[in-house]
C-alpha positions as CSV (number, residue, x, y, z in Angstrom):
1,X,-79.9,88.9,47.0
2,X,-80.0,90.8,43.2
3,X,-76.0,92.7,43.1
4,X,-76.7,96.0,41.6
5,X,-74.5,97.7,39.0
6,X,-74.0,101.1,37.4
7,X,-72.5,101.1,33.7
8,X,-71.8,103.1,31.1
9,X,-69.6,102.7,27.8
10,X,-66.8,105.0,26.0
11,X,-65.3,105.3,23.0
12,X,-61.4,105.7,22.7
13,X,-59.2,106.5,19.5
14,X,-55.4,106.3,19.7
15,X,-55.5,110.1,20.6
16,X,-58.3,111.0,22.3
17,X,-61.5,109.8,24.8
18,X,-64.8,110.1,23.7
19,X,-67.0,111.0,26.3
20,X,-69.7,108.4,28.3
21,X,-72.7,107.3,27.3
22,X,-75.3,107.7,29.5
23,X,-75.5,104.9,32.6
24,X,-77.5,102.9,33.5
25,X,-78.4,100.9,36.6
26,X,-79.1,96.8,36.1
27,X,-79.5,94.4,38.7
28,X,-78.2,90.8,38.5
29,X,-80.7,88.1,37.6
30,X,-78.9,85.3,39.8
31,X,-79.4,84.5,43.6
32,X,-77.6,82.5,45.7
33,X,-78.6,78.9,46.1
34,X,-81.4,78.0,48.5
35,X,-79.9,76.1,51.6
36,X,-79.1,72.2,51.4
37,X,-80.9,69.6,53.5
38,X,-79.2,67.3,56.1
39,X,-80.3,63.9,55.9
40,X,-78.0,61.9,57.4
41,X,-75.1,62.6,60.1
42,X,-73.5,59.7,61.7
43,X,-70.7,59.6,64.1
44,X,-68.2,57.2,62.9
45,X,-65.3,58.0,65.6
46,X,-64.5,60.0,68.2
47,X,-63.5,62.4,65.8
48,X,-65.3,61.4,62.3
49,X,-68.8,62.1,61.2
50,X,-70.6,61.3,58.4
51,X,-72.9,64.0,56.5
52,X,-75.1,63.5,54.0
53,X,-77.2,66.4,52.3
54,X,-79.6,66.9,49.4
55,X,-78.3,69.6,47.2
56,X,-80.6,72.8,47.5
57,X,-83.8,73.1,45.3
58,X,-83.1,76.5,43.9
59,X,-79.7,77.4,42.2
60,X,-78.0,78.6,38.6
61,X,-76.1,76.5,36.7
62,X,-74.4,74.6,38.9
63,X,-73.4,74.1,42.7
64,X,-70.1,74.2,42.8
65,X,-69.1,73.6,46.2
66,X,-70.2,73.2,50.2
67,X,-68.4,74.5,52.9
68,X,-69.4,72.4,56.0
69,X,-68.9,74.5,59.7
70,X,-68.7,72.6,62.7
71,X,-67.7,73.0,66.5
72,X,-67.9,71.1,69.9
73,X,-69.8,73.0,71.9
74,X,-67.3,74.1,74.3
75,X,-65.1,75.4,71.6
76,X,-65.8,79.3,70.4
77,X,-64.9,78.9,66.7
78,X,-65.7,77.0,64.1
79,X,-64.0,75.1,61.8
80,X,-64.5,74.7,58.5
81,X,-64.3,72.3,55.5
82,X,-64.4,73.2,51.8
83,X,-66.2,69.6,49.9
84,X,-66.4,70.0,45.8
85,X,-70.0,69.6,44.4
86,X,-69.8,65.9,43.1
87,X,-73.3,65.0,42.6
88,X,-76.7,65.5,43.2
89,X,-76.6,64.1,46.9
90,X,-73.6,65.7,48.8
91,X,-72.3,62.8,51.6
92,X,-68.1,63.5,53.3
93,X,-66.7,62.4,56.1
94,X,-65.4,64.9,58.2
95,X,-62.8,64.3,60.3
96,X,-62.1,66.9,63.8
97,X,-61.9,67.2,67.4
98,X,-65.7,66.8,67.9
């Protein structure tokens, strides 16, 4: 998803504002990442898994952090973690009432 913006540039003196150039409508050039892949999950405690993830195939720059979502399925919301982007293969232990 491209953000789209509308621009335009003035001049200013100490006294007065010049007036606005005409706009113009750009559209960013940078998407979101493409999703990460689960390779691994393993339950290390009643309440501790193990995840493991490539980091997605498509980004800019950099990843610079995962949030991982999680819920036992008689709960209604989610929890969630925020993990830094260390390296190229993404593995945390996440610890919860699971």
């Amino acid at each position: 998803a491209f953000t789209e913006y509308k621009l335009w540039v003035k001049a200013f003196t100490w006294k007065n504002e010049g007036e606005s150039s005409a706009p113009i409508i750009v559209k960013t050039d940078v998407r979101g990442p493409s999703p990460p892949k689960i390779v691994n999950i393993s339950c290390l405690a009643e309440d501790a898994l193990f995840i493991q993830w490539q980091r997605p195939g498509r980004f800019y720059n950099s990843i610079d952090f995962y949030y991982v979502d999680y819920r036992s399925e008689e709960w209604l919301d989610f929890e969630e973690v925020a993990l830094p982007a260390r390296s190229p293969l993404g593995d945390e232990t996440v610890h919860g009432s699971f």
